[in-house]
Each structure stands twice: as C-alpha cells, then as structure tokens.
C-alpha positions in Angstrom: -25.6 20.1 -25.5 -25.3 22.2 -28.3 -23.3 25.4 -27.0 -21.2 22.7 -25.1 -19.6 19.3 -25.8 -20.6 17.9 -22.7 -23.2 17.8 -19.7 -22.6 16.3 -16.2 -25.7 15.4 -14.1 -24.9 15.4 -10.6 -27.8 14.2 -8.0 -26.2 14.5 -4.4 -28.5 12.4 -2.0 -27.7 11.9 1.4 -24.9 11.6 4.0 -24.0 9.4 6.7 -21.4 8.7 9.6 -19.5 11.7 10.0 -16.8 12.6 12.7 -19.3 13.4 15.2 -19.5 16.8 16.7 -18.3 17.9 20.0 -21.7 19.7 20.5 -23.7 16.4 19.1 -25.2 18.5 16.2 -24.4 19.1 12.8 -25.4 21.6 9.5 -24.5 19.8 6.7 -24.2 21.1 3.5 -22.4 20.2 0.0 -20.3 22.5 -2.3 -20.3 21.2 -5.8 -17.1 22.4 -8.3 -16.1 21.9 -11.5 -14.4 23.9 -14.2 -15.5 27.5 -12.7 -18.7 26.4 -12.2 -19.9 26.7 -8.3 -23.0 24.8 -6.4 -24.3 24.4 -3.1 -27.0 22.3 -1.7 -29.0 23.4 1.1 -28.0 23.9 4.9 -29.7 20.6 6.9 -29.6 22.0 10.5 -29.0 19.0 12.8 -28.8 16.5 10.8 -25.7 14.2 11.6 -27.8 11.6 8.2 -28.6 14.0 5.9 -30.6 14.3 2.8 -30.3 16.5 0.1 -32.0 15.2 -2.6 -30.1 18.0 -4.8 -29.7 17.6 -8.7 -27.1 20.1 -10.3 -26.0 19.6 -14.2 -22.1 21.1 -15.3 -21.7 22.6 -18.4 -18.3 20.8 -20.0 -16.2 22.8 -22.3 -12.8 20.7 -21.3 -12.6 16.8 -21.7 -10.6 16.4 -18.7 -11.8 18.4 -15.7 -12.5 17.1 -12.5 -15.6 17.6 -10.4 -14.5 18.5 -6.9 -17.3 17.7 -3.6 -16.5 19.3 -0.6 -19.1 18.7 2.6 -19.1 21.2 5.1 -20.9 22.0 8.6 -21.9 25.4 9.0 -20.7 27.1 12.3 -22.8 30.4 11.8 -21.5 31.6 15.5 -18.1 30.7 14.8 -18.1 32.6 11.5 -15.7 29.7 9.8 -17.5 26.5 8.6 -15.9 23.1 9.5 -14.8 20.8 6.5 -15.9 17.1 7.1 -14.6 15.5 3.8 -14.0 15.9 -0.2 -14.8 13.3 -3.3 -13.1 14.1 -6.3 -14.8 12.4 -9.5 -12.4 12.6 -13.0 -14.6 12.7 -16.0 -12.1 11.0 -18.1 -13.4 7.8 -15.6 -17.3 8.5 -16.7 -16.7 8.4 -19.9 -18.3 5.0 -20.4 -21.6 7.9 -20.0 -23.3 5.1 -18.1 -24.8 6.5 -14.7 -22.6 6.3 -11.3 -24.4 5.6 -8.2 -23.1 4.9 -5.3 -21.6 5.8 -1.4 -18.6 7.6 -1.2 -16.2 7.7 1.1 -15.4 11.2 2.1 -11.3 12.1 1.7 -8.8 14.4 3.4 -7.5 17.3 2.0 -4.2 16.8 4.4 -2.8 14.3 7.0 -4.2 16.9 9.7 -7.6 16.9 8.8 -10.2 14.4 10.6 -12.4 12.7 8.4 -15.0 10.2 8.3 -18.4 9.1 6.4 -19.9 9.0 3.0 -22.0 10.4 0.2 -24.8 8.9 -1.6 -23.9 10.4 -5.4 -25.6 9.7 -9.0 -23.5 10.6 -11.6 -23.7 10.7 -15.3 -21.8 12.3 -17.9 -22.9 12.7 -21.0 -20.6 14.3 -24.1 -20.6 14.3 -28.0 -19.1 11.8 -30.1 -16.2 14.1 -31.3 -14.6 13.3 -28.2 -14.5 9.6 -28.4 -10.7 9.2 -29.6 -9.6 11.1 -26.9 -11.8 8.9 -23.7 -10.8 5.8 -25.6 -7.0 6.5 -25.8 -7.6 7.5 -22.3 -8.9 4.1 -21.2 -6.3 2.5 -23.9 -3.5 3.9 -21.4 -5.2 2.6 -18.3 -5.6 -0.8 -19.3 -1.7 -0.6 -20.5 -2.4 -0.9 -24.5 0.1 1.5 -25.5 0.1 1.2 -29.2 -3.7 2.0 -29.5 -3.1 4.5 -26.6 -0.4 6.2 -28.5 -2.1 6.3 -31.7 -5.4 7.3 -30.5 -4.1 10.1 -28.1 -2.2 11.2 -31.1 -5.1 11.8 -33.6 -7.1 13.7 -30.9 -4.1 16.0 -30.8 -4.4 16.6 -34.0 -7.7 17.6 -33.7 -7.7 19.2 -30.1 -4.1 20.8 -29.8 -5.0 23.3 -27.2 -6.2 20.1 -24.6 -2.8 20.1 -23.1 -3.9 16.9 -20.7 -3.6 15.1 -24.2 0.5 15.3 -24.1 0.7 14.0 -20.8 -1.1 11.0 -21.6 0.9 10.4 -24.5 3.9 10.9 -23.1 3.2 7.9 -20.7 1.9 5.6 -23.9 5.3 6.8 -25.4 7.1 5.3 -21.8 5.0 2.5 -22.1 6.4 1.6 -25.7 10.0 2.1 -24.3 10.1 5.6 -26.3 12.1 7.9 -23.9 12.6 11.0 -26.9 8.9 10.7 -27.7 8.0 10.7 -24.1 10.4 13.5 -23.0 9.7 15.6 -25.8 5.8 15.7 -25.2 6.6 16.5 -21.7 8.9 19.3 -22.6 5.7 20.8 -24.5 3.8 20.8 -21.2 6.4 22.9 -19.9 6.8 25.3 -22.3 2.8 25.5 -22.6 2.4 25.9 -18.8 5.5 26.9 -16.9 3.8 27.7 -14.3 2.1 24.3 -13.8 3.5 21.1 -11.7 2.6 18.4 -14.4 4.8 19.0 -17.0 8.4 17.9 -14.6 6.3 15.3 -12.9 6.5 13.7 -16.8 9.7 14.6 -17.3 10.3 13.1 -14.3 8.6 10.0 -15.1 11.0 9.6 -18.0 14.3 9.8 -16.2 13.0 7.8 -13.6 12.4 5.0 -16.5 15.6 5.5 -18.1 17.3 5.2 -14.2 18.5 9.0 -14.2 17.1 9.0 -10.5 19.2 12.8 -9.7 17.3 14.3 -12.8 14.1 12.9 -12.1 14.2 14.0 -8.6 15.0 17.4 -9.8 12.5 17.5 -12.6 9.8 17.1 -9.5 11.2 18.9 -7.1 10.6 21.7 -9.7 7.3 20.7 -10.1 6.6 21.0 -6.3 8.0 24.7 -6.3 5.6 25.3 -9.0 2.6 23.9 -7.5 3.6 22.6 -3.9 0.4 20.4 -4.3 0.7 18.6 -6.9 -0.5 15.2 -6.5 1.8 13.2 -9.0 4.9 15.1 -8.2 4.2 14.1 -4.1 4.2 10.6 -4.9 6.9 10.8 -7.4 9.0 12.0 -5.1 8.1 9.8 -2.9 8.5 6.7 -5.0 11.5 8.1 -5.7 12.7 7.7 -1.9 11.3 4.2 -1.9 13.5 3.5 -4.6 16.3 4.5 -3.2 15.9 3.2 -0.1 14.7 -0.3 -2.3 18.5 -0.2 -3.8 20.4 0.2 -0.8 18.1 -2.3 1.2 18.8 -4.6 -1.9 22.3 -4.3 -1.4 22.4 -5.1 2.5 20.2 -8.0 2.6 22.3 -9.6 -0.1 25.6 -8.7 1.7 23.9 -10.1 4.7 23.1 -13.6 2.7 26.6 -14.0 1.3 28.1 -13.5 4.8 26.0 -15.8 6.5 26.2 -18.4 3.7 29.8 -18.1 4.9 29.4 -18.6 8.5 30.2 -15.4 9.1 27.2 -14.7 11.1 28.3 -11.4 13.1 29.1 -9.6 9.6 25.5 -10.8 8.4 24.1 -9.3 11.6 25.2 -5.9 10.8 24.0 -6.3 6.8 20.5 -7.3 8.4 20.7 -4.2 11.0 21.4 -2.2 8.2 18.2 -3.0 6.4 16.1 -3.0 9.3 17.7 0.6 9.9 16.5 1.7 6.0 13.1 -0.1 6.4 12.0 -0.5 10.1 8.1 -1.6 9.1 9.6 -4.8 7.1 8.7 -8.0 9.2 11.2 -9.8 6.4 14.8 -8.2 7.7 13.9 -9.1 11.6 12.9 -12.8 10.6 16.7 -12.6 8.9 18.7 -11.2 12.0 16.4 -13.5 14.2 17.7 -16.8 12.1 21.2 -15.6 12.7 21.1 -14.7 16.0 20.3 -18.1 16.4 23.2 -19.6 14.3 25.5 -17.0 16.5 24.0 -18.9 19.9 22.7 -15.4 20.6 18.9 -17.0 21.9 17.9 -14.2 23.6 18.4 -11.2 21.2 16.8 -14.3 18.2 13.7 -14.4 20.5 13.5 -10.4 20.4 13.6 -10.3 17.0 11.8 -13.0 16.2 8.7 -11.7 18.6 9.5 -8.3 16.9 8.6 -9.7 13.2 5.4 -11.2 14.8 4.1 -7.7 15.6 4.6 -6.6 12.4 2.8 -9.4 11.0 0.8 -11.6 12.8 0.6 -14.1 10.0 4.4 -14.7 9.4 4.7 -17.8 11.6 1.2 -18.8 9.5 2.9 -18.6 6.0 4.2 -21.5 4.6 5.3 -23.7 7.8 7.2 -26.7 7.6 5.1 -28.5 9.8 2.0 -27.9 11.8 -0.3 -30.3 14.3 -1.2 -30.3 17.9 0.8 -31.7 20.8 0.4 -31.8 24.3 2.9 -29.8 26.5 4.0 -30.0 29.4 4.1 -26.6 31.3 6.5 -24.6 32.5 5.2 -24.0 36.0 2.1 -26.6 36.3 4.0 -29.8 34.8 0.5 -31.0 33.8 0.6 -31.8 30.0 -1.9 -29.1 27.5 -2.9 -29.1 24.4 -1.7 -26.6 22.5 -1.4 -26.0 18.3 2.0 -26.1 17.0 3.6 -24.6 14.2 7.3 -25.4 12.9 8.5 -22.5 10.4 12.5 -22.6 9.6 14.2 -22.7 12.9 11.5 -22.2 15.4 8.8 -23.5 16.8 5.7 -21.2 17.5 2.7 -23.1 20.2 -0.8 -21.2 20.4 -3.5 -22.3 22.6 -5.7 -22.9 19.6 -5.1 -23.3 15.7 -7.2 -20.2 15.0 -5.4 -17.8 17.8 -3.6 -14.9 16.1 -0.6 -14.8 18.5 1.3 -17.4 19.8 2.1 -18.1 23.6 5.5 -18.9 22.7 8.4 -19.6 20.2 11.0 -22.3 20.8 14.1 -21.5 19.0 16.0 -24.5 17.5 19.8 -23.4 17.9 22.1 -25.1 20.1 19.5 -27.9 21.2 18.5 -31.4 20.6 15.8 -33.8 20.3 15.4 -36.8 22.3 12.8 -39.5 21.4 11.0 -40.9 24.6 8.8 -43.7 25.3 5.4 -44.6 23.2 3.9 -41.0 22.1 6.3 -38.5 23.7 9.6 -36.7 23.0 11.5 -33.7 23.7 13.2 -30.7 22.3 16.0 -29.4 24.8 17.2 -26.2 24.8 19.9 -24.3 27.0 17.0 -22.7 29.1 14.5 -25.1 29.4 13.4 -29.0 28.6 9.8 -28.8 26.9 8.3 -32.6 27.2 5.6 -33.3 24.0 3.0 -35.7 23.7 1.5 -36.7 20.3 -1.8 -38.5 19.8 -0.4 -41.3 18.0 2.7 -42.9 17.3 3.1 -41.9 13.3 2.1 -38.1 14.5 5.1 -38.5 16.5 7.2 -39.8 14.2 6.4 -37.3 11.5 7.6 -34.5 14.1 10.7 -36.0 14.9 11.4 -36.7 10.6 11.5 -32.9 10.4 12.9 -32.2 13.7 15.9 -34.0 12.8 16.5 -33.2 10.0 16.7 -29.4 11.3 18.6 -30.9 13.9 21.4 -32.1 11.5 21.9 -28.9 9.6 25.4 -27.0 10.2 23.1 -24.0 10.8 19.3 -22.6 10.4 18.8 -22.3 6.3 17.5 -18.7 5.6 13.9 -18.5 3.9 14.4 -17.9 0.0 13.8 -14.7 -1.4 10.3 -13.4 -1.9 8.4 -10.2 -2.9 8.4 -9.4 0.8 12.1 -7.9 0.9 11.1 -5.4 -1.6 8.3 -3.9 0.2 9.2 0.0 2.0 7.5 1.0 4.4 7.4 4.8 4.8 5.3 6.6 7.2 4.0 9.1 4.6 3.4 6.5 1.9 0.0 6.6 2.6 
C-alpha cells in the first residue's frame, strides 16, 4: 500500500439461481467497478451455476467509494448483453478490515428490471491507520453516538478537507445532537463544493425536515433530483416526505373519527374512517375502524365487508390480542349437524376456523344488534338478525367462561374501538419499496 492508502481484495466465486433464460442457457460474466478502476471475469458459456474463481485487488485513493458488481449474460448474436443483477459493497462498511464472505443477493437497478440469484463474494479491505478517525466516526454515526461521531468526523476534516463525504456525515451527527445551524451549514458546504451533485440538498433537506419546514425540505430535494435524478437519498426523502404527509393528515382523520364515534355519532366517524382508508388503502387498521362502526350503525353487511377486507390485508389481525379463544361445536348452517370448529372472540366479532392453526377463518359473526341466550347443560346461542348459530362447549365452566365475556359485550352501549397502536402510523405506498 505505499503509493495508496488502501487495497481492496475482491475474490468473485460463483453464481447461482438466476432468472432463467428463455433459450435455457446462459454466459455469465461479472463486471467489477470501483473508483475508475474497471474488471471483468471471464465469459462461462452455459452455465446457469457458474464459477469464476476470479481474484481482483482495487487500488483506494478515496475513503468512501463504493465497489459496484454488475452480472451480465452475454448475447454475442444480439449484440446487447442482458443484465441479471448488481451488489453494491460501501467500504466505509469493511472497515472493520476483517474478510467478507458470503452469498449475495443480486439487486435491481429499476422496478422494471427482472432479477433473481446470488453471488458467492470474499471481501477484504485493507487501509492505513491515518484513516482510522474517519471509519470510526463513521461507525460512531451508525450506531447513533453523536458526540463521538461529531468530534471524530470533525478532526478527520481537519486533516482530510478535500473528502467532501466527511461534511455529510457530520452534518447528520450535528442533527443528531439537535444542532440545526451546525448541520445546515455543513450541508451548505456540500453545495457550494459540488453544485452539481444531489447530496448536498438531500442534507439540507434532512435539516428542514427535522426542524418541520416540510415545503423547504421538499424543495431542497426536489433540487437534488434535478441535479442527479438518481440519487438514492433524495428518492427516499422525498418519499418519506409523502409518507409524512399523508402520516399527518391520516392522524388527523382517525382521531376526528374517534371523537365522533365516542359521541355516537357513528355516520360522521364513518366518513373520518373513509377518509383514512382513502390516504392509506394498504392499512388493515382504518378498515377494522369503519368495520366496528358499521356495526354500531346496524349497518351488518357493509361491517362484514370491511371487516373480511382487513383480514386480507392481514391474515393475523383476528390472531392478535383476542379476547377470548377456544373450541366449540357448531351447528351448521345447511347440515344442522353440530362441528367442531376453533373460535376466536376479538372486540366485536367472532371469527370460527376449522382448525386453530388455519390462516383464514370460515366465518365472522358480528356482535351488533344480537343477543345471547344460555341453553340447557353445555350449549348456548348467539342470535343475530340473519341467522341463529347454536354452540356447544365441552364442559360446563368452558361454557360459562364464553358467556362471562359474551355478556359483558353484550351490555355495552356500543362495540369499544381497539386502543391506539403503532399500526395507525404505518403508510403504505406502492413505491415505498
């Protein structure tokens, strides 16, 4: 290493499961990138497993480049080869210097592309020790130490002003610490450095976003998507961005919708509840909601929609924290012959599966504008406007126990909405990834 500060040893081994090829054959081969520097492994004709068995070694004269793997089947008739998958390995993540072996799992380069497999990779990176403070304020930052970060990234400055990577960092350790001027102003350098680049707005960006300036921060990376339209960070700012907004107004809804239920006013927290699901279709959470007061509203049938629509989204909600759960014999609908089934009671329905470890149930009663009727020895019943469904416990105090809670959901002015949880907050967006 003496004309450069680092070395990276690359040993690319071997390939497996790729898309398959529509003429069953493929030739393989592996382009290797990193800082200028440019290598290929050999061509494997028909190989759909391949082995390389290539070493390479980088030459590193920048702390914080990126080695870039591309894999490639060449199309020699076609005259365009056809790309199968990228890895991209950050050196800053090496930097413990010990060696990296392992499959890995082949990305896209965009949504369109069609990519499957994986690449057996060793990997070691070896450097001098004047670039210590700089790979352990690095690694400060990603374990959320922001003091040591901070003072670490600001000594290598020092020392390495032209590694412009080096401001970014610190800018986040300064946003860490709660230090918007310190943070802004380092990503104002990036900016002024490299105009041209994308990373210097996606901080400032950062910072607004922080300090709830959510139009400026949205500006800062739209700019930083018309400088470099690819830019990772700035992609998923941006979208962050939209989760957040659509986090706020979803927010706002669901607890509109609460107060006007709480009220009894179970049409006007209808509406709040469509309005959420309308923001934030994916969220299982906002369909349970409009289900529960559908149900207080004596509106069964649209309850059961929604209520079956929530179970498609998530096929463990009726699973997740249940009032009650047990099997019962039930009488059928058609063939009046009683059936075992596994029950689970979960606010104000019930869901029955054919066995406890089924995923979907075979049906949900819902508990609005019904009642409960104890019967002789082990049975009872829970009546509803459409149908009578006739239970049968195994024992007496099994019995009991379901009528306790039955009753007591019975003698509730209406069905008691599920407390907040984490769930509400979760956006779902189709290009979230």
């Amino acid at each position: 290493m003496a004309d450069f500060p680092g070395k990276l040893h690359v040993h690319v081994q071997k390939g497996r499961d790729f898309v398959p090829s529509v003429t069953a054959r493929r030739d393989p081969y592996v382009v290797l990138e990193l800082d200028k520097q440019k290598f290929k492994t050999k061509t494997l004709p028909q190989e759909t497993n391949p082995a390389w068995n290539q070493a390479f070694t980088f030459n590193i004269s920048k702390p914080f480049g990126v080695l870039e793997m591309s894999v490639w089947d060449e199309k020699k008739l076609l005259g365009s080869d056809e790309f199968l998958g990228k890895i991209s390995i950050a050196l800053a993540d090496l930097s413990d210097q010990e060696s990296f072996n392992k499959w890995v799992v082949l990305q896209k380069r965009t949504d369109a592309d069609n990519v499957k497999g994986e690449v057996l990779v060793q990997v070691q990176y070896k450097y001098l020790p004047i670039w210590d403070p700089i790979y352990k304020g690095y690694q400060a930052l990603k374990n959320k130490n922001y003091p040591v970060a901070s003072r670490l990234l600001t000594e290598s400055l020092a020392r390495f002003p032209e590694v412009f990577n080096l401001y970014g960092l610190r800018s986040a350790a300064s946003l860490g610490l709660g230090n918007f001027e310190d943070a802004m102003s380092d990503a104002q350098k990036i900016t002024e450095v490299l105009p041209n680049s994308g990373e210097g707005y996606y901080r400032m960006g950062m910072v607004y976003f922080q300090a709830e300036e959510y139009d400026k921060a949205v500006e800062a990376l739209q700019q930083g998507l018309k400088n470099d339209p690819d830019h990772p960070a700035c992609l998923r700012g941006l979208n962050n961005m939209k989760k957040n907004d659509i986090k706020i107004k979803v927010r706002t809804a669901v607890a509109r919708g609460r107060q006007r239920y709480d009220a009894g006013e179970y049409d006007l927290a209808i509406d709040y509840f469509s309005d959420a699901i309308s923001l934030n279709p994916k969220n299982p959470t906002y369909y349970v909601y409009r289900s529960i007061a559908y149900v207080a509203a004596k509106n069964l049938a649209t309850a059961s929609e929604d209520a079956w629509k929530a179970i498609t989204l998530d096929p463990n909600w009726p699973k997740m924290g249940p009032t009650k759960t047990g099997y019962l014999e039930k009488e059928g609908k058609v063939n009046i012959m009683m059936k075992k089934r596994w029950f689970i009671l979960k606010d104000c329905f019930i869901f029955y599966f054919n066995t406890k470890t089924d995923l979907k149930p075979n049906g949900i009663i819902l508990l609005g504008d019904w009642d409960l009727q104890k019967r002789k020895k082990l049975y009872f019943r829970v009546v509803t406007p459409g149908r009578t469904y006739e239970m049968k416990a195994e024992t007496e105090r099994e019995r009991d126990e379901w009528l306790i809670v039955l009753e007591k959901i019975l003698n509730m002015s209406k069905p008691i909405l599920p407390e907040y949880s984490d769930q509400e907050d979760r956006v779902f967006l189709d290009d979230a990834g």
